[in-house]
C-alpha positions in Angstrom: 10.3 19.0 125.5 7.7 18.1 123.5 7.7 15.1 121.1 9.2 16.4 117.4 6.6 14.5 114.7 7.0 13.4 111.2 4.4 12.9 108.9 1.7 14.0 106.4 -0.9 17.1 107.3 -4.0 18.3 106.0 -5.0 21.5 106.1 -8.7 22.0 105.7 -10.8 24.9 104.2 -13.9 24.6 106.4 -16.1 26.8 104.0 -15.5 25.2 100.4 -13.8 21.8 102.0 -10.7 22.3 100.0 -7.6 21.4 101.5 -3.6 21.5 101.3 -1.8 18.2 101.6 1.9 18.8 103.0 4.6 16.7 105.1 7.2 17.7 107.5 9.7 16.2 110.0 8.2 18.3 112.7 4.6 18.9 111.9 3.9 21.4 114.8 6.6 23.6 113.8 5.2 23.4 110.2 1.8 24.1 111.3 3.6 27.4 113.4 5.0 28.4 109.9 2.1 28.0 107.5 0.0 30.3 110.6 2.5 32.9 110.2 3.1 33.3 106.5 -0.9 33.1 106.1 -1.3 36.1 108.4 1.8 38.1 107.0 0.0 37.7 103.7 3.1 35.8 102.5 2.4 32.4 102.3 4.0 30.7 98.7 1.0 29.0 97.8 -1.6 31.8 96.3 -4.8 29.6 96.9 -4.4 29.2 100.5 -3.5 31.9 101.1 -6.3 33.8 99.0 -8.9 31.3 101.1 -7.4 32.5 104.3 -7.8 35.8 103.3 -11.5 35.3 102.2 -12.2 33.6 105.4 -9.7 33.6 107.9 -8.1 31.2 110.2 -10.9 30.1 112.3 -12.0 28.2 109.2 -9.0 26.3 108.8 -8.4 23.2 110.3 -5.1 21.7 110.9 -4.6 18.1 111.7 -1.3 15.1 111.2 -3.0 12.4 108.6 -0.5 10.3 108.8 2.7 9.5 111.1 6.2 8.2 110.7 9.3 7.3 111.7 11.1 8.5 108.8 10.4 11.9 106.7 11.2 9.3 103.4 8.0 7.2 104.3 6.2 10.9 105.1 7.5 12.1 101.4 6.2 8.9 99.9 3.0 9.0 101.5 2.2 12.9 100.3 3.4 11.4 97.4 1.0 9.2 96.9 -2.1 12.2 97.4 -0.5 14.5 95.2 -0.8 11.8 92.3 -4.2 11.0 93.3 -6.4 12.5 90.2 -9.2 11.9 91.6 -8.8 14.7 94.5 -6.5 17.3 92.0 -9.7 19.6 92.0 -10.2 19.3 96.5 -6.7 19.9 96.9 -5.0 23.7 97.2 -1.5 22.5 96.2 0.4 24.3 93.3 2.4 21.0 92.5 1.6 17.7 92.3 4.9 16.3 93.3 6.4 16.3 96.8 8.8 19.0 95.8 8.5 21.7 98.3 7.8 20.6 102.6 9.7 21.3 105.2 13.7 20.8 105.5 14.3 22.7 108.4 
């Protein structure tokens, strides 16, 4: 079975470098999820998924930031980006809290 991790993920716009800041408690899964909303053309966040559409996967780039043992530290880190003014024009989110992520 593979290793389940928790953490902080970035996914990167390889065209106009934007990206989407997100955490989870199992990042792969996460990643699996985001993949398939994007290419249902159902993905909550309109900006994303307008990019993907515009470009398509293969300029996306997913990678784990950060790592934890807890998904309170991974909240608090994301946390921490989201409230980071000086990247609120880089960044694809829609909020700048750490309301939504994964729960599963």
């Amino acid at each position: 079975m593979d290793e389940v991790i928790i953490g902080v993920y970035k996914i990167s716009n390889t065209k106009d470098k934007r990206y989407y800041i997100g955490h989870s408690q199992n990042i792969d899964r996460r990643f699996t999820v985001h993949k398939s909303k994007l290419k249902c053309n159902k993905h909550v966040n309109i900006f994303l998924q307008r990019a993907y559409n515009k470009y398509g996967l293969d300029k996306f780039k997913f990678e784990i930031i950060h790592t934890f043992d807890t998904v309170e530290e991974a909240k608090d880190k994301e946390d921490e980006y989201l409230k980071n003014m000086e990247i609120r024009n880089e960044i694809y989110n829609l909020n700048y809290n750490n309301s939504g992520g994964d729960i599963m």
